[in-house]
GUGU-215245 format. One record per residue (C-alpha): residue number from 1; residue in three letters; x, y, z. Coordinates in steps of 0.02 Angstrom, whole numbers. Layout:
GUGU-215245
i aa x y z
NUM ALA X Y Z
...
END
This chain:
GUGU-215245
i aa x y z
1 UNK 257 -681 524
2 UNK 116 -581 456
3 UNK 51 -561 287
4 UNK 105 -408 206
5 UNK 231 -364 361
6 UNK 415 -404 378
7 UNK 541 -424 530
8 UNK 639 -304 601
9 UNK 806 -410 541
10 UNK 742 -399 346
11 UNK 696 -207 376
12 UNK 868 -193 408
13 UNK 969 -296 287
14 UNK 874 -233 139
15 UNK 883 -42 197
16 UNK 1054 -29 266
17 UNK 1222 4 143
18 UNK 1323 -136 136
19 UNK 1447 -50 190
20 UNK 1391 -39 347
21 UNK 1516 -74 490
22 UNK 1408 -90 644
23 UNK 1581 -94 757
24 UNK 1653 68 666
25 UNK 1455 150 705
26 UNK 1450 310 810
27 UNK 1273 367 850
28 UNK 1267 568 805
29 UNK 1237 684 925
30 UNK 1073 776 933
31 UNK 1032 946 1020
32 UNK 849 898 1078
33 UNK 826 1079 1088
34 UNK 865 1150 902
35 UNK 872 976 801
36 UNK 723 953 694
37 UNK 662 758 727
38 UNK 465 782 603
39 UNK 410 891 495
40 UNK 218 875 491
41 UNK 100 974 363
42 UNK -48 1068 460
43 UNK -159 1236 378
44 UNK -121 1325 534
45 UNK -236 1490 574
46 UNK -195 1554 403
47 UNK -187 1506 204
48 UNK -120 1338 136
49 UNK -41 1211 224
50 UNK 123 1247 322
51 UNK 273 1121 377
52 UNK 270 1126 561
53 UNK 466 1082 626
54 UNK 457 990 782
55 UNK 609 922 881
56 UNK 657 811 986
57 UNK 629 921 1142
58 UNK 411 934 1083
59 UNK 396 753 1072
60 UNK 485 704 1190
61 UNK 384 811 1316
62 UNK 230 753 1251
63 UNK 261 578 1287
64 UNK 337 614 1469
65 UNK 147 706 1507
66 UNK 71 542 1438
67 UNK 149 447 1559
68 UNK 97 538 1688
69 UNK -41 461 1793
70 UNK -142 590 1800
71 UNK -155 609 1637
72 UNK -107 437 1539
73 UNK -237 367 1428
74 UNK -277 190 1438
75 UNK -120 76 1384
76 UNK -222 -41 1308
77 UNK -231 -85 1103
78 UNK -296 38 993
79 UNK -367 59 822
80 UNK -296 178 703
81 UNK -388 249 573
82 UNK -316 414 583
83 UNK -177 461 454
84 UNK -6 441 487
85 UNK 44 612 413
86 UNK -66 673 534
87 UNK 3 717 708
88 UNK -130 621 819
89 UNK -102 451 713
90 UNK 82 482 724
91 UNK 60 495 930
92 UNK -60 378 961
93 UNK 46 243 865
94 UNK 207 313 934
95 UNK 122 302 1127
96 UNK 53 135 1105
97 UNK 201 66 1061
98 UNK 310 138 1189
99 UNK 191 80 1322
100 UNK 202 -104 1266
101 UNK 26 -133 1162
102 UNK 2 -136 986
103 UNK -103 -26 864
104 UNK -229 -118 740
105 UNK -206 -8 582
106 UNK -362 25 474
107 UNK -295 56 279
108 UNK -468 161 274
109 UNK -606 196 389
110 UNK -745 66 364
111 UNK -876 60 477
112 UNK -915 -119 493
113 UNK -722 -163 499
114 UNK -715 -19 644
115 UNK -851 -108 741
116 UNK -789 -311 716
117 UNK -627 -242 758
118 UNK -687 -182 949
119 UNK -784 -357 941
120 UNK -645 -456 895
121 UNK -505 -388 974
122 UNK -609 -330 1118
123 UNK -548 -157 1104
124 UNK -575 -61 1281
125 UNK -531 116 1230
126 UNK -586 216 1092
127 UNK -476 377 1016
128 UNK -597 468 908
129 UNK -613 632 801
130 UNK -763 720 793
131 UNK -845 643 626
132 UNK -806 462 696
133 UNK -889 500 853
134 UNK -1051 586 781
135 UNK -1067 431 669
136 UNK -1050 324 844
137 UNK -1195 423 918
138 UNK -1306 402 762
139 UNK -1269 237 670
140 UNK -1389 98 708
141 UNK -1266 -35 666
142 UNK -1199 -34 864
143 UNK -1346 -146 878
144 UNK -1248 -276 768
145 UNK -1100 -291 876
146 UNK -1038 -336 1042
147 UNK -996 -157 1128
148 UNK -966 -232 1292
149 UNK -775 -214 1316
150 UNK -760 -22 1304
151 UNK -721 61 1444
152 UNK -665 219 1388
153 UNK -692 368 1266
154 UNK -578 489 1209
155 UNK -614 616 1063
156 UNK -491 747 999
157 UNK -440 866 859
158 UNK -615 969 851
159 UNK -735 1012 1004
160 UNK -880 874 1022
161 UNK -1030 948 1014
162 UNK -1115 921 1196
163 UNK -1277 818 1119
164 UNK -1148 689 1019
165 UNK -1059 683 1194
166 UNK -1206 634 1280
167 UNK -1277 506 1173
168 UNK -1078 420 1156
169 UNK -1103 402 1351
170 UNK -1245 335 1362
171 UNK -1218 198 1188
172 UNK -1044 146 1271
173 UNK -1122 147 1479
174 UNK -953 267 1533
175 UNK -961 413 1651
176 UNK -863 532 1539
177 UNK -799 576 1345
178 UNK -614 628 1389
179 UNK -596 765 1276
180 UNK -408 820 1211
181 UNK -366 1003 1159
182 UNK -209 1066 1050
183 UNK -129 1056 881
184 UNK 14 1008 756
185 UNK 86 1185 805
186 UNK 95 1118 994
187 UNK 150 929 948
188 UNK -22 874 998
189 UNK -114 905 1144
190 UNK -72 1026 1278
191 UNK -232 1008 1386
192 UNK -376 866 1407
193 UNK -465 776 1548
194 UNK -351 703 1673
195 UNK -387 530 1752
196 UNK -474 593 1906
197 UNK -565 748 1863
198 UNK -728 800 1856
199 UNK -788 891 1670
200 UNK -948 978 1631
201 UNK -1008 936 1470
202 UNK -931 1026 1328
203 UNK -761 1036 1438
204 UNK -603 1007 1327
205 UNK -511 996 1514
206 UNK -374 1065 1603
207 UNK -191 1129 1588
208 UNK -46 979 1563
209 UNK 110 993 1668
210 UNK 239 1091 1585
211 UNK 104 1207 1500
212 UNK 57 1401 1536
213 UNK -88 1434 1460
214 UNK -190 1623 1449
215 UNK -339 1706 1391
216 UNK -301 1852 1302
217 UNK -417 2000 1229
218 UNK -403 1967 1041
219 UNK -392 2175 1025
220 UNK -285 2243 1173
221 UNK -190 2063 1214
222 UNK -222 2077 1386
223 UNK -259 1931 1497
224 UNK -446 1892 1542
225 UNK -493 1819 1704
226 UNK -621 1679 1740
227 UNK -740 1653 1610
228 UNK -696 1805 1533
229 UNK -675 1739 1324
230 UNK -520 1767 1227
231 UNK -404 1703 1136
232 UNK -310 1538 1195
233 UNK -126 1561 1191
234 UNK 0 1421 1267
235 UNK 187 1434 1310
236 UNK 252 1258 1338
237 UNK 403 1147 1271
238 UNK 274 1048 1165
239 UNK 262 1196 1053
240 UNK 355 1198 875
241 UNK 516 1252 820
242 UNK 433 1345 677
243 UNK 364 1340 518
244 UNK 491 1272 400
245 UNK 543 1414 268
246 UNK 432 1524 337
247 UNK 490 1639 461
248 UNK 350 1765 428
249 UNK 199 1636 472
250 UNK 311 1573 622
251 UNK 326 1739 701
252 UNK 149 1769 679
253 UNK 109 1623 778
254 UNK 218 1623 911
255 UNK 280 1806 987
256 UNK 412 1863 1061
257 UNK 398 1806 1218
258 UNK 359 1628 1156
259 UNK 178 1614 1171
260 UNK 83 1527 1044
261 UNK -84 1601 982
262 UNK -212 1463 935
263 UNK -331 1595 838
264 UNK -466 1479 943
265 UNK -557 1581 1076
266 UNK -616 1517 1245
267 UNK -625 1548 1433
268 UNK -586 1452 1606
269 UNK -694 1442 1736
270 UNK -677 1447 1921
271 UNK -586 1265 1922
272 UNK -470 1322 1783
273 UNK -580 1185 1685
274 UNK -564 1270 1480
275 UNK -689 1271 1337
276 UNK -694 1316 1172
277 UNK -817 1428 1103
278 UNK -749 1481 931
279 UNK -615 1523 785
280 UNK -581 1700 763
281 UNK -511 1621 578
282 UNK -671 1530 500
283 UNK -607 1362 458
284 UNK -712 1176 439
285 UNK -619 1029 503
286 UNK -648 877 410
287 UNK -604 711 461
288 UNK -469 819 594
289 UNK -389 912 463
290 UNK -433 1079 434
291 UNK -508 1186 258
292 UNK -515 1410 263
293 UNK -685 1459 211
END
């Protein structure tokens, strides 16, 4: 019943053949393992932009660590401004959904229909890229609206640089910035802040369940020890099938024992707590999606 949307029951009728028999319908069987359920576009470590094949198997592992209570974001409403080609719009929406809240879905980002929108709606958590929240922790119009309902702050796709992360804190009055680390390549992401941990600024968090994650030399491959930098590599069903019609780029990526190279470099430290420090491929991520400089 709202403008511009339609029901479920018209989606249907106008979509489906009409020679549809719903009592002759079989669903077809899917190997979660093999069968390809999205293909999303990402630039990788390397050159243009590659299809990234990800099955049932990835997503449906990412969604069983967001449920977990230890590391579940908020399920409250959400703004999306992010694109939906993009795989953190895609997950968001998808999560939100699942978990029984609805997503408010910006066409564009605006900055004065961002902020009515927490006003309005009384928005308590906010799931941010990096140029969204630097424009949070300098804009003056946050003097113009009614902040009071946040609660919490998540940022993803790009580190947060520590002085943005300080001044979100102390605009939206909460203890932390939840940070969120990981790719297209690895469905989304494979590590962040859990509910109950403790970060040091500049933290993008710790290890999800079903995730092995190592610091690796970037000339000899060996695995580093605490705080020790290297090259973050992750082995975990979240990670892709491949990239589609490109076996070459796929194998480069992921080796033969089915760990994923991120071409970021970082360390751990004593709490196995991770940061980033930077790209051994020089790339600038705008607006979450990346350009090779």
């Amino acid at each position: 019943n709202y403008k511009g949307c339609q029901s479920v029951e018209n989606f249907i009728s106008e979509n489906v053949s009409k020679d549809f028999n719903i009592d002759e319908y079989q669903p077809v069987p899917v190997n979660v393992k093999d069968d390809v359920a999205l293909i999303l576009y990402s630039s990788g470590t390397t050159g243009l932009p590659k299809g990234v094949m990800l099955t049932h198997l990835n997503i449906n592992t990412v969604h069983a660590v967001q449920v977990d209570g230890r590391y579940s974001l908020d399920v409250n409403p959400c703004i999306a401004f992010h694109p939906f080609c993009h795989t953190a719009g895609l997950s968001l929406t998808i999560r939100t959904v699942l978990f029984g809240s609805y997503v408010l879905v910006m066409v564009k980002f605006d900055p004065h229909v961002y902020l009515r929108t927490i006003r309005d709606y009384r928005i308590e958590s906010l799931q941010l890229v990096p140029a969204v929240a630097q424009f949070l922790a300098q804009t003056n119009l946050l003097e113009k609206y009614d902040m009071s309902s946040v609660t919490s702050v998540m940022c993803a796709s790009a580190p947060l640089l520590k002085h943005t992360e300080e001044e979100l804190r102390k605009r939206f009055k909460v203890p932390i910035v939840k940070q969120r680390y990981g790719m297209t390549e690895t469905t989304i992401g494979f590590m962040g802040h859990s509910v109950s941990g403790e970060y040091p600024l500049g933290s993008i968090g710790s290890v999800f369940p079903s995730v092995s994650v190592k610091i690796v030399d970037i000339q000899t491959g060996e695995a580093l020890g605490p705080f020790e930098t290297g090259e973050i590599c992750c082995r975990t069903p979240m990670v892709m099938k491949g990239y589609i019609n490109n076996p070459r780029a796929t194998q480069e990526m992921i080796d033969v024992d089915g760990w994923l190279h991120t071409g970021d470099v970082g360390y751990y430290d004593s709490c196995y707590r991770f940061f980033l420090v930077d790209r051994i491929k020089d790339l600038i991520k705008c607006k979450g999606l990346q350009a090779q400089i």
